[in-house]
Backbone as numpy.savetxt, mean C-alpha at the origin, in Angstrom:
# Nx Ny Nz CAx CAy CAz Cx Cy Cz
0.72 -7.38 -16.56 1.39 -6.15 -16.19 1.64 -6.15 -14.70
2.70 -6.14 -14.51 3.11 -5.94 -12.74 4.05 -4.52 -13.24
3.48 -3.81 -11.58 3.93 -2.90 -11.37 5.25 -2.78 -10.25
6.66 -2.37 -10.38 7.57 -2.22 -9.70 7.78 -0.96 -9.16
7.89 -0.93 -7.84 8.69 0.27 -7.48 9.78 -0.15 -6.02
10.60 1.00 -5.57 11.40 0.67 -4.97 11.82 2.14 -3.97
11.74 1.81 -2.64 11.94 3.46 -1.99 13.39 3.26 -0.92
14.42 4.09 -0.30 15.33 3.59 0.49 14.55 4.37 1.62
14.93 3.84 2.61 14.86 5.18 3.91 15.50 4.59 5.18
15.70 5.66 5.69 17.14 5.75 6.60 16.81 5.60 8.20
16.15 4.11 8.38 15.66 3.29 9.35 15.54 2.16 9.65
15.47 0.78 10.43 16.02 -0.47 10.29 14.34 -0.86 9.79
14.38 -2.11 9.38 13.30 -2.62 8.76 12.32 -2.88 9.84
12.30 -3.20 10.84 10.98 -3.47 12.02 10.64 -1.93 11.71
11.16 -0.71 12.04 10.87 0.19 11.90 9.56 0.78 10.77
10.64 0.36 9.42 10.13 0.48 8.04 8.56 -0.51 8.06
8.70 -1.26 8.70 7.79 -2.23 8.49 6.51 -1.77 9.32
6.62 -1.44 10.29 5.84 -0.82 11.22 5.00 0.59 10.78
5.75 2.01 10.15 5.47 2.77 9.87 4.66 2.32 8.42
4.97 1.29 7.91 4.37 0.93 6.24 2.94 0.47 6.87
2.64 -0.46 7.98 1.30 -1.22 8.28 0.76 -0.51 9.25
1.10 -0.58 10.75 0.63 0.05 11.52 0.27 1.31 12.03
1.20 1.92 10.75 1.18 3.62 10.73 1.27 4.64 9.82
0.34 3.37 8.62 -0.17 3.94 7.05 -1.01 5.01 7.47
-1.92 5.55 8.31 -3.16 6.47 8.49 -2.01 7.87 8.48
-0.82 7.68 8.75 -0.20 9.01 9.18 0.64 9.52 7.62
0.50 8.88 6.93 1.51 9.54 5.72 0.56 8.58 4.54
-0.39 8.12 4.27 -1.18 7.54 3.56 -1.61 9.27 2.58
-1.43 9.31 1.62 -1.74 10.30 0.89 -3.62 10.23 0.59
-4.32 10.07 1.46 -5.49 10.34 1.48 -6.22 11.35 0.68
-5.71 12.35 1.19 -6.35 13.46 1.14 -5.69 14.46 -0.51
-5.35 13.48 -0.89 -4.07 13.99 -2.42 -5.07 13.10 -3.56
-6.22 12.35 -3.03 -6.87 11.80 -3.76 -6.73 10.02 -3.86
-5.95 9.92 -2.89 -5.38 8.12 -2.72 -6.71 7.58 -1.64
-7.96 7.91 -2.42 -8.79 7.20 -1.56 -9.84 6.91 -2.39
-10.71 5.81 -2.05 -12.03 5.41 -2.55 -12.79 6.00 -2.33
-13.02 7.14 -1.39 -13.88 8.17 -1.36 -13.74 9.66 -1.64
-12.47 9.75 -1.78 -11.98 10.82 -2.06 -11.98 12.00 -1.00
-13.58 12.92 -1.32 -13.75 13.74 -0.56 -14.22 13.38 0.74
-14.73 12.05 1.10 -15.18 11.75 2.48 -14.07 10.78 3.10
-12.97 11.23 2.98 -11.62 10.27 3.01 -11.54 10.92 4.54
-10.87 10.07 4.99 -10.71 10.11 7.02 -9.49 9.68 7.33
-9.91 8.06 7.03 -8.47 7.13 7.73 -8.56 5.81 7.00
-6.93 5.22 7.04 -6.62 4.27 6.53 -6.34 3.08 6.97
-6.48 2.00 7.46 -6.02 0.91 8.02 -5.11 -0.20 6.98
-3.96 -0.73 7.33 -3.92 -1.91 7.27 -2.81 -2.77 7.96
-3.76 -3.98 8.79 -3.41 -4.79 9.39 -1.57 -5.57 9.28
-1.36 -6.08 10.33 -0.29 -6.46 10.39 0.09 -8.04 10.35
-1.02 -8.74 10.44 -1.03 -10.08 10.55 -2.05 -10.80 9.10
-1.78 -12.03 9.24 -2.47 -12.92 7.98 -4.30 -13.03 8.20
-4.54 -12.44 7.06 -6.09 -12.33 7.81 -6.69 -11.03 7.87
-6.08 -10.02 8.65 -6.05 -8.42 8.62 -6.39 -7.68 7.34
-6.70 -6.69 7.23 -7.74 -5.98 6.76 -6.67 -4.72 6.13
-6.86 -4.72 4.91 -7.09 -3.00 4.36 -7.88 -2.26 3.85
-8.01 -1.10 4.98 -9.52 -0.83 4.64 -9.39 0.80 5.21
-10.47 1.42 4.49 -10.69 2.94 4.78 -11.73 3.07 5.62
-11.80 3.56 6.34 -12.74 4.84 7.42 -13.39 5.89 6.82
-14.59 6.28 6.14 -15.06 7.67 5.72 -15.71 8.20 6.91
-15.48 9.75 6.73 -15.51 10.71 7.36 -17.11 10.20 7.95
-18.01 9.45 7.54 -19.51 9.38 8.16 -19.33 8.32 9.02
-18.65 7.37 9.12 -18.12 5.96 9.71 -18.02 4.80 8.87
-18.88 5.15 7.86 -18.58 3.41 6.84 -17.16 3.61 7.19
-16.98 2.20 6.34 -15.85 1.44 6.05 -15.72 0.98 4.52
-14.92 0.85 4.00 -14.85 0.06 2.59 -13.45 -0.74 2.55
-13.74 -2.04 2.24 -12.19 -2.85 2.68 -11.72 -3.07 1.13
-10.28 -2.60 1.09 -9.65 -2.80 0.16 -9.05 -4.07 -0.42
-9.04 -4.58 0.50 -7.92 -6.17 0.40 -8.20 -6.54 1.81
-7.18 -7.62 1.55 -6.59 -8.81 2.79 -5.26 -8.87 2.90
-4.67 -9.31 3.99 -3.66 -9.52 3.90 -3.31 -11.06 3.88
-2.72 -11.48 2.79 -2.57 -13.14 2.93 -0.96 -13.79 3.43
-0.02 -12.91 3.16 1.10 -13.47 3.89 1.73 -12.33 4.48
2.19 -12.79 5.74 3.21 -11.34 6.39 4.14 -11.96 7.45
5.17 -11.65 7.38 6.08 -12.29 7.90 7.21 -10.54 8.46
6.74 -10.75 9.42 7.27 -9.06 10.07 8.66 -9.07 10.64
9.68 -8.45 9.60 9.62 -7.23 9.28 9.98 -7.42 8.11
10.07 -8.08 7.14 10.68 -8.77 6.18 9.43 -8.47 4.89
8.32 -8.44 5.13 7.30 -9.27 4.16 5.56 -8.99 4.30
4.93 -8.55 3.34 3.79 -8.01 3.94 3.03 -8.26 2.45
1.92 -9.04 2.11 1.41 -9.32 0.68 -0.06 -9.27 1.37
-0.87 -8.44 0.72 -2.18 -7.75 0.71 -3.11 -7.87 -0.59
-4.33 -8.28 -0.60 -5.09 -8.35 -1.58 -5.76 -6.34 -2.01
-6.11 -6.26 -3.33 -6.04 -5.11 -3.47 -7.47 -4.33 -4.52
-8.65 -4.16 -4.57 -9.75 -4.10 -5.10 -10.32 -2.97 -4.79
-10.35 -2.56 -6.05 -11.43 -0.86 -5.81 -12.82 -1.53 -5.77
-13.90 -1.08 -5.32 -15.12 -1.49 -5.38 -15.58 -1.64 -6.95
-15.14 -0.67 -7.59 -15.37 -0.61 -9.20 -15.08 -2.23 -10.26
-14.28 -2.55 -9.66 -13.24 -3.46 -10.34 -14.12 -5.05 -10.08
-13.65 -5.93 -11.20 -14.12 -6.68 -10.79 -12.79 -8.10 -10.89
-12.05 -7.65 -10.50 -11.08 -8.64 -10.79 -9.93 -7.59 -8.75
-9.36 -8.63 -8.47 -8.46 -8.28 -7.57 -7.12 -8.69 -7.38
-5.93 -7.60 -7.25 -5.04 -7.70 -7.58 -4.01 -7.43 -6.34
-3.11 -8.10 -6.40 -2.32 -8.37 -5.24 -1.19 -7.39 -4.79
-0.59 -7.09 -3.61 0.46 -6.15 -3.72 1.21 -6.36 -2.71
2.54 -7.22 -3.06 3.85 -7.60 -2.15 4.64 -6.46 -1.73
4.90 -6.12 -0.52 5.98 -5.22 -0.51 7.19 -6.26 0.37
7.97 -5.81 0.41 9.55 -6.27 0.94 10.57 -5.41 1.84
11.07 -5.47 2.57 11.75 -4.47 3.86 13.14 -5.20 3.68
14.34 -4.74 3.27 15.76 -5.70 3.40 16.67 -4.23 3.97
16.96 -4.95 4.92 18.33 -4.72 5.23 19.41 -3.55 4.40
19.76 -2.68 4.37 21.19 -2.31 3.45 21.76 -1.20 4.52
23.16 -0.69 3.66 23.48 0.12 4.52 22.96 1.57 4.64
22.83 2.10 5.71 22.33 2.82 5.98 20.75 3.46 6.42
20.43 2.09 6.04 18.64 1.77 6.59 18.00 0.78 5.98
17.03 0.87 4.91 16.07 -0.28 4.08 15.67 -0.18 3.06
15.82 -1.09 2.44 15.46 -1.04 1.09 13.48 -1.58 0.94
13.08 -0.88 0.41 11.58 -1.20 0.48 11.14 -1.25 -1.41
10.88 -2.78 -1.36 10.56 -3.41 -2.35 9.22 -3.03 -3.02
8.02 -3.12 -3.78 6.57 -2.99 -3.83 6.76 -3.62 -5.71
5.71 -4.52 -5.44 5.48 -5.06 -6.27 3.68 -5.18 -6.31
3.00 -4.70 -7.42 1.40 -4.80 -7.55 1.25 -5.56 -9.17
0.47 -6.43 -8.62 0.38 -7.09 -9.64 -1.37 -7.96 -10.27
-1.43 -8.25 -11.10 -2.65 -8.76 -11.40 -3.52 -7.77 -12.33
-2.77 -6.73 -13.04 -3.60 -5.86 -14.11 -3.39 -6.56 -15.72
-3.34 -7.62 -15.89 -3.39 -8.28 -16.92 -4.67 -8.86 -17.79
-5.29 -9.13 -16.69 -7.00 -10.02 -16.92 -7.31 -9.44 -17.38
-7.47 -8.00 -18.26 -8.20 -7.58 -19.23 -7.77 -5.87 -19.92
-8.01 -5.96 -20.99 -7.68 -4.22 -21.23 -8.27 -3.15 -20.41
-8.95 -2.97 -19.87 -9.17 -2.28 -18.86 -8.84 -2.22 -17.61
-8.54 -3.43 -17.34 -7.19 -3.41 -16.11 -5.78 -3.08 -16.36
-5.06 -3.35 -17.63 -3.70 -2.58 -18.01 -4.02 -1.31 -17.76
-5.25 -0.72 -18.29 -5.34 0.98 -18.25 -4.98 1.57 -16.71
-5.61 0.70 -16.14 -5.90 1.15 -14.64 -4.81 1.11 -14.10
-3.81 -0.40 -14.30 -2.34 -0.49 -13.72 -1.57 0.79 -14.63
-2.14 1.50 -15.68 -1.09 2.26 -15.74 -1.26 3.63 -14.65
-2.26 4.16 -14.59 -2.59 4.76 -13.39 -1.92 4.70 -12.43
-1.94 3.50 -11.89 -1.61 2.99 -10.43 0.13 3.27 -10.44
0.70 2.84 -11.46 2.53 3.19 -11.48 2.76 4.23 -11.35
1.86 5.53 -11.49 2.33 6.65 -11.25 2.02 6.99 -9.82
0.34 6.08 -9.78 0.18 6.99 -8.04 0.96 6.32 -6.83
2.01 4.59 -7.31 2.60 4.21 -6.07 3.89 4.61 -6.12
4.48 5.65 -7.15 5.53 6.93 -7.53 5.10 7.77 -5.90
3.62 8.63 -6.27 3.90 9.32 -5.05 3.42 8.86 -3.27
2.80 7.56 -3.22 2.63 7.00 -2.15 4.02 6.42 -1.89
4.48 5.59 -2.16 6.21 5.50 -1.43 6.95 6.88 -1.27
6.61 7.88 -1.92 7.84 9.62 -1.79 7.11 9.65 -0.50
5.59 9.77 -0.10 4.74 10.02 0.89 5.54 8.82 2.12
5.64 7.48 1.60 5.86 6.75 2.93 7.76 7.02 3.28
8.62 7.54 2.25 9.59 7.17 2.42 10.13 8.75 3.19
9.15 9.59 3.07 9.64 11.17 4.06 9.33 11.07 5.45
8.14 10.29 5.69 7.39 9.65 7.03 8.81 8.92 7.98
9.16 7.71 6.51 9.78 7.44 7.48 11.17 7.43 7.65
11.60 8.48 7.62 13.13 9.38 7.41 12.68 10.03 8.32
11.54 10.80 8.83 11.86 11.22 9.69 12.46 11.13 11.40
């Protein structure tokens, strides 16, 4: 099961690309329940380079790292490893920044809910909540 989605917004891709990695903490739907801690939800990180980190901040100071980032090629390209602590399998999530008229087309592809029936369940979950995390990243970055 791979999950597709697709957002436009009306900005050049370094832009798009920038506000998607370096400036997820500001339109990251945290606080809507898009967190591993939920109620002790703070801040979001994720890195911009190969190697870099996605990972949450709770409100006490832990940390809990979500993924990695294994390929990124800026502004074009950004592929992140992706694991709830719960889970025991980890699943990958490509996004894409192109060019069109009038700003960018922003690709997202999550994938790796196949390895078992209880991971389809979960990827079905997840198609609805990266429905409202791209509406969340794509008003951010329109503005």
């Amino acid at each position: 099961m791979t999950i597709r989605k697709s957002a436009n917004v009306s900005c050049g891709p370094d832009k798009a690309f920038r506000i998607f990695t370096s400036e997820i903490g500001r339109w990251w739907p945290l606080k809507r329940g898009f967190s591993m801690a939920r109620e002790r939800a703070n801040e979001i990180f994720l890195d911009d380079h190969v190697g870099g980190r996605f990972y949450e901040r709770f409100t006490d100071g832990s940390e809990c790292e979500i993924g990695r980032v294994i390929r990124c090629e800026p502004p074009h390209l950004i592929v992140f490893t992706f694991k709830s602590p719960a889970w025991d399998t980890t699943t990958e999530v490509e996004v894409r920044f192109a060019a069109v008229a009038g700003g960018t087309r922003v690709d997202l592809e999550h994938r790796g809910f196949e390895t078992s029936p209880t991971m389809r369940e979960r990827g079905k979950g997840f198609a609805g909540g990266w429905d409202i995390v791209l509406a969340q990243f794509a008003e951010d970055a329109t503005r």
